[in-house]
C-alpha positions in Angstrom: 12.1 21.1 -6.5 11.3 18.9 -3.4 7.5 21.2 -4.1 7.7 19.5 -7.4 8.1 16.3 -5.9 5.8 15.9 -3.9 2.7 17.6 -5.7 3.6 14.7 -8.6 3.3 12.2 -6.4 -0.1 13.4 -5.2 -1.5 13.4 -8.5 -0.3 10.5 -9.6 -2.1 8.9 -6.1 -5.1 10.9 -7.2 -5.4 9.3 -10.6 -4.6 5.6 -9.9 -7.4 5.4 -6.8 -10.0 5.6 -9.1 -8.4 3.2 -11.7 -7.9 0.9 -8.9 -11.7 1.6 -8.0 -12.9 0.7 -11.2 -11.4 -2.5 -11.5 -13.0 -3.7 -8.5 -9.3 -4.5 -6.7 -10.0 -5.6 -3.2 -13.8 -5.1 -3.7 -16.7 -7.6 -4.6 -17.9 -8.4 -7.8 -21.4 -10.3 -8.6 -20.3 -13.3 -10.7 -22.5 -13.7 -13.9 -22.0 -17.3 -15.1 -22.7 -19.6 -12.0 -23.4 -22.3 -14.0 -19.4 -22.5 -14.9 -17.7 -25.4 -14.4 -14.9 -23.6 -12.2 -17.9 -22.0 -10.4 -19.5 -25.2 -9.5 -15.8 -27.0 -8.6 -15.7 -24.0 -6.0 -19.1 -24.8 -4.0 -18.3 -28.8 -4.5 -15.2 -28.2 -3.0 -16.9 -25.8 0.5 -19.4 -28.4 0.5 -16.8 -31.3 0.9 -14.6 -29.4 3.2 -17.8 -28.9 5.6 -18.7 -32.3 5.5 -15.1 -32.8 6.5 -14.9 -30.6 9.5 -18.8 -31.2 10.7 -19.1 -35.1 9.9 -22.0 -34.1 8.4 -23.3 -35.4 5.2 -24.3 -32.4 2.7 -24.7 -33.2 -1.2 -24.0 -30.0 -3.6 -27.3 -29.0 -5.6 -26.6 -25.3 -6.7 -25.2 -22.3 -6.8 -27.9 -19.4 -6.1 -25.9 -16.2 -5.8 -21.9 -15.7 -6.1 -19.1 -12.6 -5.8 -15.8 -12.7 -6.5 -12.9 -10.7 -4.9 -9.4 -9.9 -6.1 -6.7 -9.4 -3.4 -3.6 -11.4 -3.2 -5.2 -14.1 -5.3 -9.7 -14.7 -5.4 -11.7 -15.2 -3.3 -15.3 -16.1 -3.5 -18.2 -15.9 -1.7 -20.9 -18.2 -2.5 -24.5 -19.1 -1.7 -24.5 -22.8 -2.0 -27.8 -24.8 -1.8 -27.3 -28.3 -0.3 -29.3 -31.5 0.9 -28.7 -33.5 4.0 -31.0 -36.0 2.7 -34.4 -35.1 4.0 -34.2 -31.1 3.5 -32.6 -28.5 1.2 -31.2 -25.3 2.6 -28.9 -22.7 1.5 -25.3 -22.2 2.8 -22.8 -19.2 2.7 -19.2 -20.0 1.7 -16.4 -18.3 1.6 -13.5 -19.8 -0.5 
């Protein structure tokens, strides 16, 4: 019986890894829509909390690439581009 047990609970482990695979849980996932509103609140946000911690004076202008992550909440990881004024680079983000 204890056998029993046991082998059911290694199947049962055997089928729900690759459901938990397939839904992407605790993996990234290349966000389609970058142009969303959330999207862009999410790189306006990193690009205000760097100007906060760096005095520096960054102004959002796009998103060029995004993932999102599902673990005990999202998280996202962004390529934001930004201006200081004079010259536009690109910045990675992690929110």
């Amino acid at each position: 019986m204890r056998c029993l047990r046991l082998l059911a609970c290694v199947l049962l482990l055997a089928t729900a890894i690759p459901i938990l695979s397939a839904t992407g849980l605790g993996g990234w996932t290349r966000m389609k829509d970058l142009n969303d509103p959330y999207v862009q609140g999410i790189a306006k946000f990193a690009i205000s909390q760097y100007n906060k911690r760096s005095k520096a004076s960054l102004t959002f202008v796009s998103v060029k690439s995004g993932d999102s992550q599902v673990v005990k909440g999202v998280n996202y990881r962004l390529i934001i581009s930004a201006t200081d004024g004079a010259t536009t680079l690109d910045y990675d983000a992690i929110v």
